[in-house]
Each structure stands twice: as structure tokens, then as C-alpha cells.
VODO-373279 format. One line per 4 residues: number of its first residue (from 1); for each residue x, y, z of C-alpha. Coordinates in Angstrom, 3 decimals. Layout:
NUM = X Y Z  ...
END
This chain:
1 = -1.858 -6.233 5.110  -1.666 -10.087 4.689  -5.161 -11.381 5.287  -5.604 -15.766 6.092
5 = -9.069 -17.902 6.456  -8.681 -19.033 9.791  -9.137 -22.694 8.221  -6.150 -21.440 6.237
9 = -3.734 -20.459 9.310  -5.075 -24.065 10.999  -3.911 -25.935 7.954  0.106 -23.884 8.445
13 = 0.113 -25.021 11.734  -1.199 -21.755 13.857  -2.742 -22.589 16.648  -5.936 -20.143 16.925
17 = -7.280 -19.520 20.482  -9.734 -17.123 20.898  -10.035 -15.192 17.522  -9.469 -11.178 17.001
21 = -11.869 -8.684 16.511  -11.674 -5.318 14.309  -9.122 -4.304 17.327  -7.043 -6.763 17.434
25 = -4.334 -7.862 19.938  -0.539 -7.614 19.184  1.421 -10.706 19.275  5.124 -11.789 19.108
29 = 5.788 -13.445 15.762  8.752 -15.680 16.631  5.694 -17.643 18.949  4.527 -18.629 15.431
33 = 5.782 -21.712 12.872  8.935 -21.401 11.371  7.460 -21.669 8.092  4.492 -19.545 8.705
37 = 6.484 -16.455 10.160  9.458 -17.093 6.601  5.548 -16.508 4.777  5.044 -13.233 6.373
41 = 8.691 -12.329 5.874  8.325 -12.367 2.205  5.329 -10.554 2.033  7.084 -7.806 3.957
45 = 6.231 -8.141 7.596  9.585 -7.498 10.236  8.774 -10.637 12.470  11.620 -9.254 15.056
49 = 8.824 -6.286 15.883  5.179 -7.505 17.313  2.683 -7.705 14.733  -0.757 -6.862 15.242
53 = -3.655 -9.423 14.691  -7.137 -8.218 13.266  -10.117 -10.066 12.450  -11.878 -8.622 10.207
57 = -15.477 -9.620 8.735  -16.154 -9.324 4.915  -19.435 -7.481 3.520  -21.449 -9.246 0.341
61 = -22.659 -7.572 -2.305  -25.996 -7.349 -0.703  -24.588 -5.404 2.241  -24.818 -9.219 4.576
65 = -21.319 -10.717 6.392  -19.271 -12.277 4.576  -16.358 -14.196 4.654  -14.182 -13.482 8.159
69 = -10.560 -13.275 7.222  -7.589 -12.572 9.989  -5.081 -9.922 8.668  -2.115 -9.261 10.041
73 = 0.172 -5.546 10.013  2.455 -3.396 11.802  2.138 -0.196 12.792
END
């Protein structure tokens, strides 16, 4: 699972709408960048197939939220 700081997917181009929860939506990956959907190629995702979105939020050593990071997967 590929996990981005949303500041990170802004800075690649992505244009973030609303943002996913631990559920996620699906999306079609050819809607993304060129260059941002070659990234998830390499690291294994099949960006012909819909890819699943999550946002997920972090936990600190003290048990607060952390950092919220969006992953993405397939099933």
C-alpha cells in the first residue's frame, strides 16, 4: 500500500477534492497525471484496474492523531 501527504499528491499535480476516509472511494487511475499514475506503476499498482483511495489518520506515541496520510491499493 503506497501511502502520500496530501501536500505531497498537491505538489505531483493531483487534484484533491473532498478527501477519503478509512473507507475510501475507488477511483479510475488513468483520471490521474501521467507521471503520478508511471509512480504507482513502479511501486506495483495495475493502473488499467480502479484503485481504491483511503485516508487514513496516523496514531503518536502517546495514543493522539497523527499525521493523515492517503494510501492507495487494490483489492
Amino acid at each position: 500500500m503506497l501511502a502520500f501527504d496530501p501536500h505531497e499528491l498537491r505538489n505531483a499535480q493531483v487534484e484533491i477534492g473532498p478527501l477519503p476516509d478509512e473507507r475510501g472511494y475507488v477511483i479510475d487511475a488513468r483520471a490521474l497525471p501521467t507521471a503520478f499514475t508511471q509512480r504507482l506503476e513502479r511501486d506495483g499498482l495495475d493502473t488499467s484496474r480502479p484503485i481504491r483511495v483511503l485516508g487514513i489518520i496516523g496514531r503518536r506515541p502517546d495514543g493522539g492523531p497523527g499525521l493523515y496520510a492517503i494510501h492507495f491499493t487494490q483489492d
